[in-house]
N, CA, C and O of each residue as an XYZ file, in Angstrom:
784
protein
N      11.271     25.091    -90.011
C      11.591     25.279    -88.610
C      12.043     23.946    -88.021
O      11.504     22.970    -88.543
N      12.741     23.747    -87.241
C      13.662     22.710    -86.675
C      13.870     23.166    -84.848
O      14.330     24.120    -84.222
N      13.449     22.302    -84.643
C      13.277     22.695    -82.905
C      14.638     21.550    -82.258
O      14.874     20.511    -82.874
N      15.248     21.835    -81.278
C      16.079     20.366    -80.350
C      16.270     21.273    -79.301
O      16.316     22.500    -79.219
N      16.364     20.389    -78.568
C      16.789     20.705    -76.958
C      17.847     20.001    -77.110
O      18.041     18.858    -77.524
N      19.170     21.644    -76.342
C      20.150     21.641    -76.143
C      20.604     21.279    -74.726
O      21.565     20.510    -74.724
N      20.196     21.605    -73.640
C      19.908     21.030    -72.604
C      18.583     20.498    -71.445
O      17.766     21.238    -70.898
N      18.700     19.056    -71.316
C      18.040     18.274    -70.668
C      17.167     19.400    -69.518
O      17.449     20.587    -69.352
N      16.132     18.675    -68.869
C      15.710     19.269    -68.131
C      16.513     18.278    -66.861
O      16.745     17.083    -67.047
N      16.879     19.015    -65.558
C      17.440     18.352    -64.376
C      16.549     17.971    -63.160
O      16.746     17.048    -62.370
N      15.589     18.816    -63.168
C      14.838     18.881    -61.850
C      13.088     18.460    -62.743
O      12.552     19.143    -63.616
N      12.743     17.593    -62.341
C      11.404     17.158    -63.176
C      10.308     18.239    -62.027
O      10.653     18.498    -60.874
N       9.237     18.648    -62.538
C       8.003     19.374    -61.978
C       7.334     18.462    -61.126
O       6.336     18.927    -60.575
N       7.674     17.076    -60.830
C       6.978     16.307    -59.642
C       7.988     15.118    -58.807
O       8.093     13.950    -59.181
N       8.541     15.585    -57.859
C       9.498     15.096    -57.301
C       9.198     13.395    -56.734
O       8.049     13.008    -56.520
N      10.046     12.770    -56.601
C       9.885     10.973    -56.384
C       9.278     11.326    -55.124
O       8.233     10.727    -54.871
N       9.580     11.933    -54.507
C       8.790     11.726    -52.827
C       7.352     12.252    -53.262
O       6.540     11.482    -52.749
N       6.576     13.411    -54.120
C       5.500     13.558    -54.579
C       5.167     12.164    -55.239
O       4.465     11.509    -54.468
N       5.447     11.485    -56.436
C       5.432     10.803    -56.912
C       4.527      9.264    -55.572
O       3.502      8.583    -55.530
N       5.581      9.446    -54.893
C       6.107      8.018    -53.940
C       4.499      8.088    -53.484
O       3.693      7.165    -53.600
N       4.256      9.333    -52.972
C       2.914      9.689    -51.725
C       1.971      9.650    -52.550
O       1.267      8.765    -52.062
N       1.223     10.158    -53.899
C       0.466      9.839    -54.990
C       0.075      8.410    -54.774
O      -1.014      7.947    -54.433
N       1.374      7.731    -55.091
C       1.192      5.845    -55.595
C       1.084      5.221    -54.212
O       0.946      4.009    -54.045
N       1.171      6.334    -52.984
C       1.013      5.214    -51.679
C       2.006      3.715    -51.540
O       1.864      2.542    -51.198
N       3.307      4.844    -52.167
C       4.496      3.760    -52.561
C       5.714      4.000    -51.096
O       6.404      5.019    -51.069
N       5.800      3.171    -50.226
C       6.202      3.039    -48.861
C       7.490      2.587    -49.073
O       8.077      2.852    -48.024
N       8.296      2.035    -49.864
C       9.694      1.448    -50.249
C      10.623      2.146    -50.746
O      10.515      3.361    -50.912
N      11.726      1.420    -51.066
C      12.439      1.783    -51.610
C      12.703      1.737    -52.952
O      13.351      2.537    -53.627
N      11.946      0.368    -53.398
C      12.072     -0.547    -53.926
C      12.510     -0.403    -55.456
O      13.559     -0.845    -55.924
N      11.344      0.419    -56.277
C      11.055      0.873    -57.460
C      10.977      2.088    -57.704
O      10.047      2.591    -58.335
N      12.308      2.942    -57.058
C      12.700      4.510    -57.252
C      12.839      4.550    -58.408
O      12.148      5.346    -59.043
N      13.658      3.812    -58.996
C      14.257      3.977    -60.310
C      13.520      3.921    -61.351
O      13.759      4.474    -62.424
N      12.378      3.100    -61.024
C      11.186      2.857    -61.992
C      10.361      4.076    -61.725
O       9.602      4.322    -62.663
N      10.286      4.904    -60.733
C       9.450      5.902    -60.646
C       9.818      6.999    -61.080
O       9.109      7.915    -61.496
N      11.183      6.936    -60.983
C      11.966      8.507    -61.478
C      11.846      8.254    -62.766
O      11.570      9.232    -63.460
N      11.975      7.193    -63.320
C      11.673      7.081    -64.925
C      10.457      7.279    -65.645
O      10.350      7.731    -66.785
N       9.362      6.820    -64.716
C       8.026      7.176    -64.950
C       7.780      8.693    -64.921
O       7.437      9.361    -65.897
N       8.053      9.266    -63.363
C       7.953     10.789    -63.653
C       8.410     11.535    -64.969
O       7.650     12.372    -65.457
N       9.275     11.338    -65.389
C      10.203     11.897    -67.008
C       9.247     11.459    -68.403
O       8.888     12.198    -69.320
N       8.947      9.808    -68.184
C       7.938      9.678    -69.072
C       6.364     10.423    -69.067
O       5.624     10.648    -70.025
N       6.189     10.673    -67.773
C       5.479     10.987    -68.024
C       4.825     12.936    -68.142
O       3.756     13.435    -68.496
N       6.016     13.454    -67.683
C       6.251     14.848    -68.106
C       6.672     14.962    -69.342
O       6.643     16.145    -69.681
N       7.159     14.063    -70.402
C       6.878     14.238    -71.399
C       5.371     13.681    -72.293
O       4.995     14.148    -73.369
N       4.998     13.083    -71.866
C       4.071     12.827    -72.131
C       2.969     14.024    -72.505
O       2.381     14.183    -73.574
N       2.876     14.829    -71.258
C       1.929     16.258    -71.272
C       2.551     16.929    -71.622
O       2.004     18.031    -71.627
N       4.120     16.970    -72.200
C       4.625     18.311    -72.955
C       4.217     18.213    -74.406
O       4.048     19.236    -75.069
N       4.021     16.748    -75.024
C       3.116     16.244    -75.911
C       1.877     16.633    -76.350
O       1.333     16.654    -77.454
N       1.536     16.954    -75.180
C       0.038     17.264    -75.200
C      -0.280     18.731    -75.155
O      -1.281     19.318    -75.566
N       0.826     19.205    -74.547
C       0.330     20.745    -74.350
C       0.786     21.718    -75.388
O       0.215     22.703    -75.857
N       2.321     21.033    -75.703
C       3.088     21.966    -76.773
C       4.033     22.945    -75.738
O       4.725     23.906    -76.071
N       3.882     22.524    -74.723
C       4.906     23.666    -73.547
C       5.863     22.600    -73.080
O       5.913     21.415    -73.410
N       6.780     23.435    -72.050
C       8.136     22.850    -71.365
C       7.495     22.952    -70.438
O       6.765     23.941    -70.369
N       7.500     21.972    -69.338
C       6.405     21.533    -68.289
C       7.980     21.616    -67.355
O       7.857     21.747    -66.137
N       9.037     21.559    -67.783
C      10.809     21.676    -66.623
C      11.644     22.303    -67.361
O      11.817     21.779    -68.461
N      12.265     23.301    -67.140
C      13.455     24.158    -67.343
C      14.185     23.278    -68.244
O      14.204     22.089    -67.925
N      14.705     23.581    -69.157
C      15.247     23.014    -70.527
C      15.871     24.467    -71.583
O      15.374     25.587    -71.695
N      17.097     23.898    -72.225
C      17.312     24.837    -72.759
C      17.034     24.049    -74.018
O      17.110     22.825    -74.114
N      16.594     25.184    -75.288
C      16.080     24.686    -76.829
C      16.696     25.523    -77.941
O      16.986     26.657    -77.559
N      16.971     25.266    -79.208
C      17.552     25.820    -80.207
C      16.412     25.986    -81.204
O      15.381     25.493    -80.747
N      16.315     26.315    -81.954
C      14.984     27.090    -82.885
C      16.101     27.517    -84.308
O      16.751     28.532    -84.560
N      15.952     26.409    -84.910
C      16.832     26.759    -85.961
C      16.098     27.001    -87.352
O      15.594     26.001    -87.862
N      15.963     28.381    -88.117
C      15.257     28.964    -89.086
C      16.300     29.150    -90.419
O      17.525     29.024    -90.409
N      15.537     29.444    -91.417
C      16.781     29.595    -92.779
C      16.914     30.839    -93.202
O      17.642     31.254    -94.104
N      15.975     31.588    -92.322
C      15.882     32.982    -92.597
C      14.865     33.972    -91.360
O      13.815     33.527    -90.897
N      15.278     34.959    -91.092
C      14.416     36.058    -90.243
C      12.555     35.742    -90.831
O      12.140     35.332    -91.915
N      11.982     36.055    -89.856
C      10.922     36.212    -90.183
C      10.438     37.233    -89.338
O      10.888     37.304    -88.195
N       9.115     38.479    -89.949
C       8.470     39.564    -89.418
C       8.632     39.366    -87.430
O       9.009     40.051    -86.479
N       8.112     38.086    -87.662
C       7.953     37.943    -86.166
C       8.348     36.470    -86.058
O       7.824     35.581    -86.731
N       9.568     36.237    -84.922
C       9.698     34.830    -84.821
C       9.149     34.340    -83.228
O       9.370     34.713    -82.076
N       8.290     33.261    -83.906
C       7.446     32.685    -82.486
C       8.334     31.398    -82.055
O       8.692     30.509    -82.828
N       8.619     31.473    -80.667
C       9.152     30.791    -79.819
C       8.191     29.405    -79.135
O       7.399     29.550    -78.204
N       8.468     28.100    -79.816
C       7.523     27.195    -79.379
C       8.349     26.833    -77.852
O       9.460     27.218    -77.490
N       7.141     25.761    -76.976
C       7.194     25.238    -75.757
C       7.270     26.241    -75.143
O       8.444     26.513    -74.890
N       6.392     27.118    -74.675
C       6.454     28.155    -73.618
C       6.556     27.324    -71.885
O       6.718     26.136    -71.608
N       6.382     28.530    -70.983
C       6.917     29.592    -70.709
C       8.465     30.012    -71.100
O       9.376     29.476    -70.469
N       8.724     30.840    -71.998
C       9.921     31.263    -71.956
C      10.381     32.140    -71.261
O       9.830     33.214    -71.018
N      11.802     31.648    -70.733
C      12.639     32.835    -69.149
C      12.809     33.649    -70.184
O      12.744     33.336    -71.373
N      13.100     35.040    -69.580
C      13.518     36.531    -70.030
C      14.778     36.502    -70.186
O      15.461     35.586    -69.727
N      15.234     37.430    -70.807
C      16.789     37.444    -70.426
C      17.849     36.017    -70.617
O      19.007     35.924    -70.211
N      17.043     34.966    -71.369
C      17.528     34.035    -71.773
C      17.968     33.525    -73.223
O      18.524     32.463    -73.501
N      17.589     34.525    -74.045
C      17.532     34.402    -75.520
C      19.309     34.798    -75.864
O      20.142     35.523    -75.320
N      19.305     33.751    -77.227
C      20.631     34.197    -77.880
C      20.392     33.802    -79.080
O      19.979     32.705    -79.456
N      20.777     35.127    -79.936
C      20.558     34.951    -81.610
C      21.624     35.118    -82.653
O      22.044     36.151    -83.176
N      22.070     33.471    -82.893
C      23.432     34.176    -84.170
C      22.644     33.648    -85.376
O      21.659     32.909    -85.376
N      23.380     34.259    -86.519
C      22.949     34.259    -87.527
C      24.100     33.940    -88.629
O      25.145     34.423    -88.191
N      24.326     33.305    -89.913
C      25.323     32.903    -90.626
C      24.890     33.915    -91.974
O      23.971     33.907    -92.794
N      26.443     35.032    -91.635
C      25.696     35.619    -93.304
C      25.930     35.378    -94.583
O      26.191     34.255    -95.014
N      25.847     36.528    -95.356
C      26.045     35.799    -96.784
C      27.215     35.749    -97.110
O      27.402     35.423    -98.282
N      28.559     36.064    -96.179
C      29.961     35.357    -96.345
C      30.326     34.293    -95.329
O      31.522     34.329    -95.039
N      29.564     33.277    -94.658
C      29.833     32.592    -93.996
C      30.510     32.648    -92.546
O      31.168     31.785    -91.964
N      30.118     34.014    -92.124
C      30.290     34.507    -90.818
C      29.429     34.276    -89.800
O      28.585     35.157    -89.966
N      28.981     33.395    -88.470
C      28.610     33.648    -87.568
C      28.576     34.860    -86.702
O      29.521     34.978    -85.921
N      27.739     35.696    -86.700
C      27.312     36.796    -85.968
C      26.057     36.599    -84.818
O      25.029     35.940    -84.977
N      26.487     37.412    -83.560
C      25.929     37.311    -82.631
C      24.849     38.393    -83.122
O      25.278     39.278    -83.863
N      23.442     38.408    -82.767
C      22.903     39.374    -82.991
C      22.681     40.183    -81.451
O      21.957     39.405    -80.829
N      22.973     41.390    -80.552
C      22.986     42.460    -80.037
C      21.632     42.179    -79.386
O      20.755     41.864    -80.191
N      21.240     42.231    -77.975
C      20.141     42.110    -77.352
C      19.518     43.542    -77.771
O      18.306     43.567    -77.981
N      20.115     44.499    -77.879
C      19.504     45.761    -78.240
C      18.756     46.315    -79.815
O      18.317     47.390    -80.225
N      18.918     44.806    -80.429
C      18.024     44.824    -81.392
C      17.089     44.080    -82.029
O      16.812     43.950    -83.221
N      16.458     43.411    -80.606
C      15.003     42.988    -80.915
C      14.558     43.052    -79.480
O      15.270     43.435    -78.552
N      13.231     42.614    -79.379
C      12.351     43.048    -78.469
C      12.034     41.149    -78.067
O      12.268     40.438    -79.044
N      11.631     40.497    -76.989
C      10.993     39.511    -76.422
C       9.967     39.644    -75.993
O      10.097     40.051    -74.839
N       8.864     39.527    -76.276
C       7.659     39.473    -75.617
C       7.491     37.843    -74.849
O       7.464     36.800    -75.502
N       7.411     37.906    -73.637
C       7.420     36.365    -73.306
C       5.721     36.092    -72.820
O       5.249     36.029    -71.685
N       5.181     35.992    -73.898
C       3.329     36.000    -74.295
C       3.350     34.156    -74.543
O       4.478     33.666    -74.514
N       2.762     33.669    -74.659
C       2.741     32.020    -74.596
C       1.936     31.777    -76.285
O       0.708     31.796    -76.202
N       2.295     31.637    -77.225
C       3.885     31.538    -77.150
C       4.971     32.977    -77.353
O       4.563     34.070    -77.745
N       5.753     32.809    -77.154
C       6.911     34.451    -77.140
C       7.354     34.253    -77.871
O       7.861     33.223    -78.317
N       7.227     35.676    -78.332
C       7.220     36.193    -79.787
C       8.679     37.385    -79.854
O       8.810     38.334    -79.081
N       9.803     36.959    -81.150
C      10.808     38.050    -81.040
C      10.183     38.687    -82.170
O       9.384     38.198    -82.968
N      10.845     40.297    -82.105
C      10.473     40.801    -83.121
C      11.898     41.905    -83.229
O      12.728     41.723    -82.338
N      12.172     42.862    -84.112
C      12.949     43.493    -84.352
C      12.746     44.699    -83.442
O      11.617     44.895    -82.991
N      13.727     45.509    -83.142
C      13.410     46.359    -82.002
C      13.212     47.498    -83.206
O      13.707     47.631    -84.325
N      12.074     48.385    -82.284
C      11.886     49.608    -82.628
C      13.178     50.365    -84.103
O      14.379     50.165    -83.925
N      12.833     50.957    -85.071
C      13.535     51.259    -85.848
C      14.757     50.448    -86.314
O      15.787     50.899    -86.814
N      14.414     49.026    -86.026
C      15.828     48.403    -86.486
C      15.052     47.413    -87.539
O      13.834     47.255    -87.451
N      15.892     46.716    -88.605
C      15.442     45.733    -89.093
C      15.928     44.602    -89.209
O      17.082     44.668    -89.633
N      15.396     43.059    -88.930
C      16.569     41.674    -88.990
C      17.675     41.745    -89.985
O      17.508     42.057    -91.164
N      18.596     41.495    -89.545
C      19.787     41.366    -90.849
C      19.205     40.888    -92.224
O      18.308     40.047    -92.296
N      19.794     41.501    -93.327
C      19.788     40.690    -94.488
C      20.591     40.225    -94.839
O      21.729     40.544    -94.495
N      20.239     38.961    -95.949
C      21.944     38.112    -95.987
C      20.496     37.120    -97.162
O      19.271     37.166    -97.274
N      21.649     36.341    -97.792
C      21.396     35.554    -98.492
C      20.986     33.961    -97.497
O      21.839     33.352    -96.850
N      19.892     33.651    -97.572
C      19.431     32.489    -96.682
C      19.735     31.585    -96.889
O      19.459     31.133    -98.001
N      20.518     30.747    -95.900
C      20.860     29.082    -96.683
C      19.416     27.950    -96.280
O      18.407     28.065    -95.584
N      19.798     27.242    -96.849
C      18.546     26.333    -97.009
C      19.167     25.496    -95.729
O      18.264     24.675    -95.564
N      19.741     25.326    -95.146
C      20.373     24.219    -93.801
C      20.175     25.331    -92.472
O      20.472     24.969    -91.334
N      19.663     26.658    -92.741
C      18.738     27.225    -90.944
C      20.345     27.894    -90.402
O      21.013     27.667    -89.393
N      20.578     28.843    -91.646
C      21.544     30.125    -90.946
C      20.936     30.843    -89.367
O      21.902     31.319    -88.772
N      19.871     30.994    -88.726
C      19.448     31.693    -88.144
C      19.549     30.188    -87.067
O      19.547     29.007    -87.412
N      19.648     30.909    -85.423
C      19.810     30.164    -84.608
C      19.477     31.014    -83.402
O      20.195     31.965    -83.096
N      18.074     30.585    -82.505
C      17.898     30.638    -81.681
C      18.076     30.080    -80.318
O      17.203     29.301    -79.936
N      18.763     30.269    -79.764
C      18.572     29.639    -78.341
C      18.192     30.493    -77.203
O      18.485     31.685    -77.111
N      17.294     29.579    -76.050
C      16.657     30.257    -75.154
C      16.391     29.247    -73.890
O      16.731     28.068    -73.790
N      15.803     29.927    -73.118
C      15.697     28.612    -71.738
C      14.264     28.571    -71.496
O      13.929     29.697    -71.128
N      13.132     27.679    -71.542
C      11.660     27.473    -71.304
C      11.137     26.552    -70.621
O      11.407     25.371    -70.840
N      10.325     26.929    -69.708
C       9.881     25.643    -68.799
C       9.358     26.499    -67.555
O       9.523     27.690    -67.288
N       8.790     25.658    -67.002
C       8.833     25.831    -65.329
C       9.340     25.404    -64.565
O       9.430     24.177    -64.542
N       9.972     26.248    -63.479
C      10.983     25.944    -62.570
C      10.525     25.275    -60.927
O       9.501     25.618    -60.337
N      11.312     24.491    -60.511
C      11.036     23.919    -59.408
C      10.502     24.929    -58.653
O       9.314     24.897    -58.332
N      11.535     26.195    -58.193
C      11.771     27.341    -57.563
C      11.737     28.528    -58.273
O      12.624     28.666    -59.115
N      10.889     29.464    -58.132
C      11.038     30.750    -58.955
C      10.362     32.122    -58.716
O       9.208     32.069    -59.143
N      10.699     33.495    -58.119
C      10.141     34.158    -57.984
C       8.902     34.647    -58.979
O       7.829     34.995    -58.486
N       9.153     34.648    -60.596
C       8.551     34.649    -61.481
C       6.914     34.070    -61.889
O       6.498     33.085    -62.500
N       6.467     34.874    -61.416
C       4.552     33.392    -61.266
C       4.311     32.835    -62.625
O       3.637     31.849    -62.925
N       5.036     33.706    -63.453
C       4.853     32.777    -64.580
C       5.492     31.511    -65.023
O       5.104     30.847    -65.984
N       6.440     31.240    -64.300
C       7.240     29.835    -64.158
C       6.988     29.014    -63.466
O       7.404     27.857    -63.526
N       6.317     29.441    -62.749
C       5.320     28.204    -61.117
C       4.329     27.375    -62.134
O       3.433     27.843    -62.837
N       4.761     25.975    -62.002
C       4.155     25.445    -62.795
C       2.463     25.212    -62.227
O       2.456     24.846    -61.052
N       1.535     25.308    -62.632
C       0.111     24.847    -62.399
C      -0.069     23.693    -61.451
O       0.493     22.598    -61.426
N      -0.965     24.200    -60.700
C      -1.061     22.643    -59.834
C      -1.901     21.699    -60.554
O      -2.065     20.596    -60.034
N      -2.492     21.970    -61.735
C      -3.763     21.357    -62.416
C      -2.312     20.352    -63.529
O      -2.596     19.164    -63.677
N      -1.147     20.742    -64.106
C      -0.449     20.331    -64.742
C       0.094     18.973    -63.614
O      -0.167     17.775    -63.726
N       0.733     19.509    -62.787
C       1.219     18.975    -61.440
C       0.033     17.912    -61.652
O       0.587     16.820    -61.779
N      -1.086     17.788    -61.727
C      -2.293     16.547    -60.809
C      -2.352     15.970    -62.342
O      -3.197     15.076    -62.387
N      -2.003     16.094    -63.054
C      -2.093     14.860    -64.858
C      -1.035     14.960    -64.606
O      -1.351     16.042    -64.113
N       0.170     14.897    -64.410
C       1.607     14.411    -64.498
C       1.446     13.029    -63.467
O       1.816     11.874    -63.680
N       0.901     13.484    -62.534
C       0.553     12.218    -61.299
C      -0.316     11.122    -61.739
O      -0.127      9.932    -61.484
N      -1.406     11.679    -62.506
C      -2.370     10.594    -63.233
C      -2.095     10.158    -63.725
O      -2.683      9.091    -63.901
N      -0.661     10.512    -64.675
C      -0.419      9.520    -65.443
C       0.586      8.695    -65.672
O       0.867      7.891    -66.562
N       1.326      9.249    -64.165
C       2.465      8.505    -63.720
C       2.161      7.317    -63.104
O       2.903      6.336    -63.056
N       0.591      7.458    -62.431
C       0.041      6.190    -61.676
C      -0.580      5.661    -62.490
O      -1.167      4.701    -61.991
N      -0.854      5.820    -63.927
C      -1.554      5.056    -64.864
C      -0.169      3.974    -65.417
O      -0.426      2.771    -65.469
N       0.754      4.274    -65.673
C       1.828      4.165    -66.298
C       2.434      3.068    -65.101
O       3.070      2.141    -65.602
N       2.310      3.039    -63.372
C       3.013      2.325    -62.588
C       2.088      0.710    -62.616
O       2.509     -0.446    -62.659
N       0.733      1.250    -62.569
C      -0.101      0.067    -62.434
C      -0.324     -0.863    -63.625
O      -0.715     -2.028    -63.546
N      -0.004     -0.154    -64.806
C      -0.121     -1.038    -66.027
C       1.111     -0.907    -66.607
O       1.499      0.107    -67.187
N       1.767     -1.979    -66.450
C       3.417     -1.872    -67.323
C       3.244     -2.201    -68.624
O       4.128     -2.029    -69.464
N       1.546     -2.932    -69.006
C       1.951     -3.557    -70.436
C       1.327     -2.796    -71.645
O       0.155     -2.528    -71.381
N       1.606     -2.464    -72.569
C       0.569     -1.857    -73.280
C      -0.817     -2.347    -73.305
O      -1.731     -1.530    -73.417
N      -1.121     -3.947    -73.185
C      -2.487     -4.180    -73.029
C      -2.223     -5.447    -71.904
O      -1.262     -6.156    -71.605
N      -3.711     -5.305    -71.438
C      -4.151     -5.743    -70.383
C      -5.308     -7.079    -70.600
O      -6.512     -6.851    -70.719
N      -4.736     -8.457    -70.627
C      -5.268     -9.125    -70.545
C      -6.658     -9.289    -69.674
O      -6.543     -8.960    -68.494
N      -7.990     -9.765    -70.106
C      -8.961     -9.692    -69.222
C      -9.847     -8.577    -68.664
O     -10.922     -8.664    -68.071
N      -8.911     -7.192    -69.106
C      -9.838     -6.142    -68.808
C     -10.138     -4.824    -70.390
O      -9.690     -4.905    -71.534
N     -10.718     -4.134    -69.990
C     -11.660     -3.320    -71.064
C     -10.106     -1.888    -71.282
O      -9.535     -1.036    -70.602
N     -10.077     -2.438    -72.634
C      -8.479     -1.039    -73.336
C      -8.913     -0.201    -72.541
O     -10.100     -0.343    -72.248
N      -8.300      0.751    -72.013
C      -8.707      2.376    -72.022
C      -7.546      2.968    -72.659
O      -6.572      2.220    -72.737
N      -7.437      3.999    -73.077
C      -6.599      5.117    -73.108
C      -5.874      5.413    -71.643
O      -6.290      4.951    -70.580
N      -4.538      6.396    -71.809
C      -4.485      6.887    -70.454
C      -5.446      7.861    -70.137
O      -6.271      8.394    -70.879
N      -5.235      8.023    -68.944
C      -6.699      9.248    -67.986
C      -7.021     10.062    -68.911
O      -6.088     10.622    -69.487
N      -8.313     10.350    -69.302
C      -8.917     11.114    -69.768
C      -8.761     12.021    -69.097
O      -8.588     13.103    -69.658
N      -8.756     11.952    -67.493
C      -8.903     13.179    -66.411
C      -7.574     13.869    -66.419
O      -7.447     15.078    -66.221
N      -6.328     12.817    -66.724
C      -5.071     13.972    -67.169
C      -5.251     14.934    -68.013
O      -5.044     16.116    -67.738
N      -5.823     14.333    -69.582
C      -5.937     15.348    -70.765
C      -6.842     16.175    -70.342
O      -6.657     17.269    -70.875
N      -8.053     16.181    -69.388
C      -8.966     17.144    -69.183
C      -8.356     18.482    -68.486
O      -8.517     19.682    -68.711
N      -7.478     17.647    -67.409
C      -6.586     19.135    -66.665
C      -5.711     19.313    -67.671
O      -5.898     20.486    -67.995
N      -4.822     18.844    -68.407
C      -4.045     19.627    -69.153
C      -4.714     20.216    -70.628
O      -4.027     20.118    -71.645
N      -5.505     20.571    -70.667
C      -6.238     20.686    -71.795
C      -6.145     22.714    -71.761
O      -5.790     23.302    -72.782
N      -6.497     23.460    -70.540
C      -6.604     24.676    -70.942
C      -5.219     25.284    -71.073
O      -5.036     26.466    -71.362
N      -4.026     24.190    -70.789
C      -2.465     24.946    -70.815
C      -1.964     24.588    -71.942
O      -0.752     24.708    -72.121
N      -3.053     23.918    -73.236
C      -2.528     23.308    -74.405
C      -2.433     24.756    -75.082
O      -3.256     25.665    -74.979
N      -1.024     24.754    -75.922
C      -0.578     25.809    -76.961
C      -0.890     25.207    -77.834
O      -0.563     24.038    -78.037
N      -2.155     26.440    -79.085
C      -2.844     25.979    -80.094
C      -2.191     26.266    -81.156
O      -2.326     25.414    -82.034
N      -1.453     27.240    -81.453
C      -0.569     27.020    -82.591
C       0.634     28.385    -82.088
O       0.540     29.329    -81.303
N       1.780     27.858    -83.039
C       3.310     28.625    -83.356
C       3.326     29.335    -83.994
O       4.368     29.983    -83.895
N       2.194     29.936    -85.294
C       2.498     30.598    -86.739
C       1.942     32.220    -86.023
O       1.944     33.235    -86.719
């Protein structure tokens, strides 16, 4: 399995003016350093959780169908999936939304629709099968399952203000810590435990 993101996320889950009011940051000064921090540090807990914490599109590239293919970095949007497949004459084929099913369960799971079965074809070893889909949580979204957590939201902040106050990896004169324990504690029940 081979995972990449095909497109960036645009809108991060904690905006510089959230950010700014967190750090009790009154300037102008170090936007740029903060918008960079926010990104570092939403990846940071996508690290940790195994989810898309901002709208991102991802490719899921396999060498062959499987019974059930599980979709890592949840929440995955509906209606966002696209499946080609390379067969055993070197044809790219779209595979037909009308023949598999999405369950968008964390993680979301495709499966073959009712009475149909995944193509067969001779599997290449370089990931004939190609998923793409869109996952994350959205700034804005009728969907409650895309509203990102406010508990995710408050360790993105912890550890954006861990990350502003200490620029160096170590800290002369004072006792190592790790970053916030209290981040990993809130992001701990939105951690995805396994893909298989």
């Amino acid at each position: 399995m081979n995972l990449k993101i095909i497109t960036t996320p645009t809108i991060e889950p904690v905006s510089l003016v959230e950010a700014k009011l967190h750090l009790r940051v009154t300037t102008d000064t170090d936007n740029t350093l903060i918008s960079d921090l926010i990104t570092a540090a939403r990846q940071y807990c996508e690290a940790i959780t195994n989810r898309a914490l901002a709208s991102a599109t991802f490719e899921l590239i396999l060498d062959d169908f499987t019974d059930k293919i599980v979709l890592p970095m949840p929440p995955v949007e509906s209606n966002t999936v696209s499946i080609k497949y390379t067969d055993s004459d070197s044809i790219e084929t779209t595979l037909a939304t009308t023949e598999y099913i999405l369950y968008t369960s964390e993680p979301a799971i495709l499966i073959p629709d009712y009475g149909i079965d995944w193509p067969s074809f001779t599997p290449y070893p370089t990931g004939a099968v190609k998923i793409r889909y869109t996952a994350g949580y959205r700034a804005a979204s009728t969907d409650e399952n895309l509203h990102i957590p406010e508990a995710i939201k408050q360790a993105i902040l912890l550890v954006i203000g861990h990350f502003y106050e200490n620029r160096q990896e170590y800290i002369v004169g004072q006792t190592i810590a790790k970053i916030p324990l209290a981040a990993e504690s809130l992001l701990y029940p939105y951690h995805v435990w396994s893909f298989s």
